[in-house]
N, C-alpha and C positions, 0 to 999 in steps of 0.2 A: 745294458741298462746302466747309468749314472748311478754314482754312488749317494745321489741324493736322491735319487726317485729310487733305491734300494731301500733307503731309510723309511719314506712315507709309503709306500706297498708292504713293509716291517709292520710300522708304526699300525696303518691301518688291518693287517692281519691278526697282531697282537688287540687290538679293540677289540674287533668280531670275537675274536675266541675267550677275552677275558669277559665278552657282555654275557658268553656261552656260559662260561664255567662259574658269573655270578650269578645265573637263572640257575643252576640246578645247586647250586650251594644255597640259593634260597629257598629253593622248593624242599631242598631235603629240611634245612632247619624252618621251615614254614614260616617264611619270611613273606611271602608273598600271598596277599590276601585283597590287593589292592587294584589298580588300572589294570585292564586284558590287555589293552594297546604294549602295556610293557614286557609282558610277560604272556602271548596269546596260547589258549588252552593247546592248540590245535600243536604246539610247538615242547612244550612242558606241562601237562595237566598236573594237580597236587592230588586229584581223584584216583581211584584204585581203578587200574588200567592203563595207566598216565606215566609220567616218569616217577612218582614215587615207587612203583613198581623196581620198577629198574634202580632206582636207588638203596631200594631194600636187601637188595642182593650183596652177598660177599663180593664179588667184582664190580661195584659202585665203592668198596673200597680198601682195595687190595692193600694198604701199605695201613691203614687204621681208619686216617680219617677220609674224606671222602675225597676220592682222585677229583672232584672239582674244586674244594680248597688248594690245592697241591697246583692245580692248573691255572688258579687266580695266580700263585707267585710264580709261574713259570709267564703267563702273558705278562706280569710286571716286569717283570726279568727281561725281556723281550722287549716294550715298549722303553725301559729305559735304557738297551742297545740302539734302538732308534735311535733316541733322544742323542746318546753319543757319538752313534756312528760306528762298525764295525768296524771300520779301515782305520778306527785311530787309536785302535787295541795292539799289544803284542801278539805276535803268532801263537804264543803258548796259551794265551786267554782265548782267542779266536776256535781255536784248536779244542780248547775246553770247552766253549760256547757250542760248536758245533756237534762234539761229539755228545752232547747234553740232548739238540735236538732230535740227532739219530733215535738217541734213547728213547725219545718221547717219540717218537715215531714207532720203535719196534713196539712199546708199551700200547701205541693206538691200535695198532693191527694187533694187539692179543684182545682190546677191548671188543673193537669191530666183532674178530670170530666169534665172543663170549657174547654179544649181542644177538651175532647170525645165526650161532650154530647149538647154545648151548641154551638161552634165553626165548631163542627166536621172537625176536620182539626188535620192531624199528625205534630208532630212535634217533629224531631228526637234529637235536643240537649235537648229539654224541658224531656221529659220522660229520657234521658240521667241523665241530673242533678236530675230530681224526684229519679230516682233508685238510685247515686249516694246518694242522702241524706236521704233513707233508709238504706243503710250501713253504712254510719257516723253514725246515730243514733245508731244503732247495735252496733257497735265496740264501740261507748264511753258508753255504757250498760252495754256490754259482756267482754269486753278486760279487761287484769288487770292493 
């Protein structure tokens, strides 16, 4: 893969996950009361059964605030690596960059089990962004 078409497969992974994580940063602060087309139930409901559920829980926000504000400035983060380019970073930021992603990967796969195993309860943007931020990771790995 081109280090240009690395950038826009970034650029475009970083959208999906920052549209993800500002649907449930709305839902939680009930922000959204408005178009279904934006925000369809079927994907984040704000009714009891819905992702407010899942947001009410201490693992919707392990560090205080809610691991989807945290995820808004990591897709930023992300999108304005696009913007620049990882190839045009030093090794030592690239390096930093990277091992960021990892983190935010092992962080999705403790969220994943805490949804499977402990919640048991699906949750389609949640594994959304989890997958999402396995391929970030990937591509600022693999890509050149």
């Amino acid at each position: 893969m081109s280090a240009s078409a690395a950038r826009i497969v970034l650029a475009l992974m970083a959208l999906g996950g920052l549209w993800a994580a500002v649907t449930m940063t709305g839902t939680y602060y009930g922000w959204w009361r408005g178009p279904a087309w934006l925000v369809p139930e079927r994907l984040c409901s704000p009714k009891v059964g819905g992702c407010m559920d899942i947001l009410m829980t201490p693992y919707a926000r392990v560090f205080g605030p809610p691991n989807s504000l945290l995820g808004i400035m990591y897709y930023v983060l992300m999108l304005g690596l696009a913007g620049t380019g990882h190839s045009t970073l030093g090794p030592a930021v690239l390096i930093g960059l990277q091992l960021l992603a990892w983190t935010v990967v092992a962080f999705s796969i403790y969220l994943a089990w805490s949804l499977l195993f402990k919640l048991r309860t699906p949750c389609v943007l949640c594994f959304f962004s989890q997958a999402l931020n396995l391929l970030i990771a990937l591509l600022l790995t693999l890509a050149p």
